[in-house]
C-alpha positions in Angstrom: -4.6 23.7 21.1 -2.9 20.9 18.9 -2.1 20.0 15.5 -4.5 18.3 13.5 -3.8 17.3 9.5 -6.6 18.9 7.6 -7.5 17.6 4.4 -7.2 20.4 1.6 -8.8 19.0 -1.4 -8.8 15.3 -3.2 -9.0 14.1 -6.8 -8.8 10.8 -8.9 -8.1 8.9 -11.7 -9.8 5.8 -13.4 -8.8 4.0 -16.5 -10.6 4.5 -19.6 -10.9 0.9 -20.4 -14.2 -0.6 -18.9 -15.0 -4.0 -18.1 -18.7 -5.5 -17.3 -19.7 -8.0 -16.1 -21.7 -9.3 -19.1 -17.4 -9.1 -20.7 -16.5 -11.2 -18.2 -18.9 -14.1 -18.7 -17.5 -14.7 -22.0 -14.6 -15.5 -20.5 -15.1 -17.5 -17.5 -18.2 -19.3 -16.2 -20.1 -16.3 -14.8 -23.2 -14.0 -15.2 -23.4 -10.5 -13.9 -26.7 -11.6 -11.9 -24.1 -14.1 -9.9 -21.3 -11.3 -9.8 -24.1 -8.7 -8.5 -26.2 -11.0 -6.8 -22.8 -12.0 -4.5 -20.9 -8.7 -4.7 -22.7 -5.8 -5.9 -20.3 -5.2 -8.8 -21.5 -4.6 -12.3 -17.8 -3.3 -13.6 -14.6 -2.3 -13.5 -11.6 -0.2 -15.2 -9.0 -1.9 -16.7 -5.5 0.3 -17.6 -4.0 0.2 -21.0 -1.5 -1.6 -22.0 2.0 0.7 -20.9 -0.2 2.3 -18.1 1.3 1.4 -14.9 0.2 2.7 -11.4 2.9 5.8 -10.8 0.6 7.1 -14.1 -2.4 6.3 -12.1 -1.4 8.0 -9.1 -0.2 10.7 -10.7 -3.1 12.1 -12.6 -4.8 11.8 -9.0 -2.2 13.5 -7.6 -3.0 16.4 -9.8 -6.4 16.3 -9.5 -6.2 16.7 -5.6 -3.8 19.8 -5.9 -6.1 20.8 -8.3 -8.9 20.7 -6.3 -6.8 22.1 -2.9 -6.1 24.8 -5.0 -1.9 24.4 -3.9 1.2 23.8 -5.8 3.0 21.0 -6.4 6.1 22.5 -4.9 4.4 23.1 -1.3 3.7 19.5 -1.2 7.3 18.0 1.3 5.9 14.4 2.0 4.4 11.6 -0.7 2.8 8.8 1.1 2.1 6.0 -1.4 -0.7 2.7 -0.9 -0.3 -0.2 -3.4 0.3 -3.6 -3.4 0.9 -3.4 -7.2 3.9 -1.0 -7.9 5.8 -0.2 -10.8 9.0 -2.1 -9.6 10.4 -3.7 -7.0 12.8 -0.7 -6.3 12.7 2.4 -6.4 9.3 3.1 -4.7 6.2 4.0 -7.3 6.3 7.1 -4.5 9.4 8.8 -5.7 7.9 8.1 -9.7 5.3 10.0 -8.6 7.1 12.8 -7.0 9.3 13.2 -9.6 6.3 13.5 -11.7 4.7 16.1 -10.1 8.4 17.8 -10.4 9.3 17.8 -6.9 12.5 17.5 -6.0 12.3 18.0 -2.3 10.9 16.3 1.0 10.4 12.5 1.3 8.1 10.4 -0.7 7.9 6.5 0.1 5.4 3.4 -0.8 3.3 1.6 2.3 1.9 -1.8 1.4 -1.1 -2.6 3.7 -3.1 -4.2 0.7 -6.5 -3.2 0.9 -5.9 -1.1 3.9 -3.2 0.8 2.4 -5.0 4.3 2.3 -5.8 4.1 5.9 -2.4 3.1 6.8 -1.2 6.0 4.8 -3.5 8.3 5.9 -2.4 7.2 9.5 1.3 7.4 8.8 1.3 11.1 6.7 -0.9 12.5 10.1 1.9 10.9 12.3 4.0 13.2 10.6 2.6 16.5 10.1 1.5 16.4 13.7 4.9 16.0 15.2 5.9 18.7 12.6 8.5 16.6 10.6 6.6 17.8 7.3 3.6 20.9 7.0 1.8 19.5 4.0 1.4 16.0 2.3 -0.4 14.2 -0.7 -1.8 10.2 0.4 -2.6 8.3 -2.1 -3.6 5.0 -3.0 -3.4 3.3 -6.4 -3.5 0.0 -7.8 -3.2 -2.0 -11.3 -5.1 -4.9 -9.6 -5.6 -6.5 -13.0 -2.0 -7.2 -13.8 -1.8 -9.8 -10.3 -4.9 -11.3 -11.4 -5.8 -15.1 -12.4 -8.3 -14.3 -15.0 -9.1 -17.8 -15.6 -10.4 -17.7 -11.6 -13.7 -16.5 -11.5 -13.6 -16.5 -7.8 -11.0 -13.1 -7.6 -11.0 -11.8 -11.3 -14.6 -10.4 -11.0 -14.0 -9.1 -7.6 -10.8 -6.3 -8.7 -9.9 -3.4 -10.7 -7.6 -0.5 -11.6 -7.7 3.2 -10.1 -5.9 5.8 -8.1 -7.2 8.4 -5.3 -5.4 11.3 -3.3 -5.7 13.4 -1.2 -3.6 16.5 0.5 -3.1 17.4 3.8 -2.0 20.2 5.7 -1.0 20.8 9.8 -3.6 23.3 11.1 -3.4 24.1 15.0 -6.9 23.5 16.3 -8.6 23.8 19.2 -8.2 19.8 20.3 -12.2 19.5 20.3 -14.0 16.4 18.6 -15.3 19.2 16.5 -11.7 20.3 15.2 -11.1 19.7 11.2 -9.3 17.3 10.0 -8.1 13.4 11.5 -9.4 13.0 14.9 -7.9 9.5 15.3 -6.5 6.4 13.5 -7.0 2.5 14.6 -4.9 0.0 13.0 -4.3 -3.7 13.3 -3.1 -6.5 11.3 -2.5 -10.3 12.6 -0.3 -12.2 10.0 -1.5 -16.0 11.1 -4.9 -14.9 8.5 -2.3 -14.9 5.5 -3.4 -18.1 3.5 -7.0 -16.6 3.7 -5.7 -13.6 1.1 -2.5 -13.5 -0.7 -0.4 -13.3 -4.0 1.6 -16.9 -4.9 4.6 -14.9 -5.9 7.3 -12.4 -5.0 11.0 -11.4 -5.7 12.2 -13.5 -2.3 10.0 -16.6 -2.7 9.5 -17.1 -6.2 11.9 -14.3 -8.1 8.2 -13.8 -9.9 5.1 -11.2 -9.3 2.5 -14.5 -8.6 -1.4 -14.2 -8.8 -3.9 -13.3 -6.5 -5.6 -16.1 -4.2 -8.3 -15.8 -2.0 -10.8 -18.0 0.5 -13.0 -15.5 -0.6 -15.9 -17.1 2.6 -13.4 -16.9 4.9 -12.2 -13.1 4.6 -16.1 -12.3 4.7 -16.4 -14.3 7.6 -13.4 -12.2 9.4 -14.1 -9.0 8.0 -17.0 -7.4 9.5 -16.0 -8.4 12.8 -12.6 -7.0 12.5 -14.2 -3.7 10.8 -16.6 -3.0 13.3 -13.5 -3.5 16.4 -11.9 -0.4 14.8 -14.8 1.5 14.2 -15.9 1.1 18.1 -12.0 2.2 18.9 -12.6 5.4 16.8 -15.6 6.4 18.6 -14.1 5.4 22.0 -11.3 7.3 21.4 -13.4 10.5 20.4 -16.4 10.3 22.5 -18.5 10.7 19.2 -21.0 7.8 18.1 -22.5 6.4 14.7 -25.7 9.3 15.5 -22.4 11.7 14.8 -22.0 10.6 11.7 -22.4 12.5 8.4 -20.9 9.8 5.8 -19.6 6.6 6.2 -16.6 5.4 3.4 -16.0 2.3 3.8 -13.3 -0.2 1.5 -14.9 -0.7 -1.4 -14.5 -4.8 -1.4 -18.0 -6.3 -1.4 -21.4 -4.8 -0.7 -22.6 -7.6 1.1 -20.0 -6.9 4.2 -20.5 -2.8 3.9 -24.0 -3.7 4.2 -23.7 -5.7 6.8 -20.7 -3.6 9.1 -23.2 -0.5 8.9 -26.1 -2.9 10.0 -24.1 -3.8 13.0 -22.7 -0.3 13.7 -26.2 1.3 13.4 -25.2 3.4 10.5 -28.3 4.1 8.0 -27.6 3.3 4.4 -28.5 6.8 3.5 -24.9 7.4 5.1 -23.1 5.1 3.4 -21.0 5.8 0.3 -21.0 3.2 -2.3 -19.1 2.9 -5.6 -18.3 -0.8 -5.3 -20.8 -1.3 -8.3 -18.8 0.4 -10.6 -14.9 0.3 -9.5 -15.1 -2.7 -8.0 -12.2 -3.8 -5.4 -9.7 -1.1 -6.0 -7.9 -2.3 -2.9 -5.8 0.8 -1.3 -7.5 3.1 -3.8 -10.9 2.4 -3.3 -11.5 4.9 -0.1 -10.0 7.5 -2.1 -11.8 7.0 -5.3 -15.1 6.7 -3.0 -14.3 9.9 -1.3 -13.6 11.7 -4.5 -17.0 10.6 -5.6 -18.7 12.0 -2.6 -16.6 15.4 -2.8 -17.8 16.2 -6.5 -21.3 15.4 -6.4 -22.0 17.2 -3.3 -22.4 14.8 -0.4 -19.4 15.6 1.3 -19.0 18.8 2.5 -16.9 21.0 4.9 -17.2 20.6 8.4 -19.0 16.9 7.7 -17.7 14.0 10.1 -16.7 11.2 7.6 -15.5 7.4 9.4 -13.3 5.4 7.1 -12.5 1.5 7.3 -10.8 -1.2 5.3 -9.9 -4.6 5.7 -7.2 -6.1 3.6 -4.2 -9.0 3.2 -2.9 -10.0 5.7 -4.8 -9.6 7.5 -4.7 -6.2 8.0 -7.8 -3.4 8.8 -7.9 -0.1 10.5 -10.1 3.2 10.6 -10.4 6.3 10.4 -12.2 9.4 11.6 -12.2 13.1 10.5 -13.8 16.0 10.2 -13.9 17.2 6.2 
């Protein structure tokens, strides 16, 4: 027997506020033929003015216990992905938490970037398995567009706003590959890839937030190589293969790269989850928001073996795999 963290439910939140592609090309020298053509993104959400990323996460927050069908107050450990919090200090974690109106357990911020929710995910099932905390909320969520250059039309068609979560609770299983819930985590990072993907600013360097910048060929040339070395851990680790596979949820960056990591991996598109065309790069919420997706229309079900990846800043990039 062990103890595996089974996911309970998951929910999400997008902003209200759209923005196409056709939008964007009257602001920069674009079309949304070159923006699809390149990325597979025809739009994204945008958050109001005042609407900052604990609000995000919050309303996903709820929409996860929601759909778990649990209280707030059984929830003892908040485990928060961004790259774009509220403030410096405190964590956008402990906003959230007191939110939700829990006053109890540990809730914290993890920056990973774009891998975030993986890392998260990672670090929540560290700690309901040693049985430091018995239930937990992950989330990723990210105001993307306030770190933006929107005069670049290299990154400011790539991003956008949104928030994901889910909740997860120790289970004792039976320590089989067909067990519910995480099977196992891969994660990796190598700092000498930071030029490749970064924001210009910070309270250290510049005592400012900074914009994004990006060598956008030279993260696609790293990524699907770097995707597909976690992947292969996962299945290593678990014995199962690709043939195993029920969905595939990849980061939500670029469909040209998801394309081409389930090419290499043998997964069959009819696997793959996509929702790049109309979030686009949501960073550490994208997984989420692409799970969340899956969940309400049907796709994903219980008992389903779903892989995760991401690749983000840093670099960083890790997997994922569980049984739903």
């Amino acid at each position: 027997m062990t103890v595996r963290s089974v996911v309970l439910g998951c929910g999400s939140y997008l902003p209200q506020r759209i923005l196409t592609n056709a939008e964007l090309a009257t602001r920069v020298d674009t079309s949304d033929e070159w923006i699809v053509q390149r990325t597979g993104i025809r739009q994204r959400h945008i958050a109001a003015e005042g609407e900052c990323t604990s609000h995000l996460a919050i309303n996903a927050a709820r929409a996860a216990l929601a759909d778990a069908a649990v209280d707030a107050q059984s929830i003892d450990l908040i485990v928060l992905a961004t790259s774009t919090p509220d403030n410096t200090f405190p964590a956008t974690a402990v906003a959230v938490q007191n939110g939700l109106e829990i006053h109890h357990g540990a809730a914290f911020d993890l920056q990973a970037v774009c891998s975030g929710f993986i890392f998260a995910l990672a670090t929540a099932d560290n700690f309901l398995r040693t049985g430091a905390y018995k239930r937990a909320l992950v989330i990723g969520a990210e105001t993307f567009s306030r770190i933006l250059d929107w005069n670049d039309r290299g990154t400011c068609v790539l991003f956008g706003d949104g928030a994901g979560a889910i909740v997860l609770e120790a289970q004792t299983q039976p320590g089989k590959s067909s067990d519910r819930g995480v099977l196992t985590t891969h994660l990796r990072s190598d700092g000498r890839h930071k030029s490749k993907l970064y924001v210009d600013g910070g309270p250290s360097s510049t005592q400012t937030v900074g914009h994004l910048r990006m060598e956008g060929r030279e993260v696609f040339k790293h990524a699907v190589g770097m995707i597909t070395d976690v992947i292969v851990d996962a299945f290593n680790a678990t014995g199962l293969t690709a043939d195993d596979l029920d969905w595939f949820v990849p980061h939500q960056a670029n469909k040209r790269i998801i394309d081409a990591s389930a090419h290499k991996l043998h997964i069959v598109p009819q696997k793959v989850v996509l929702t790049v065309d109309q979030h686009g790069n949501t960073s550490a919420a994208s997984i989420p928001l692409a799970l969340s997706v899956a969940v309400k229309d049907g796709r994903i079900k219980k008992g389903d073996l779903v892989l995760l990846e991401a690749m983000g800043g840093g670099f960083t990039w890790g997997s994922a795999l569980l049984r739903w």
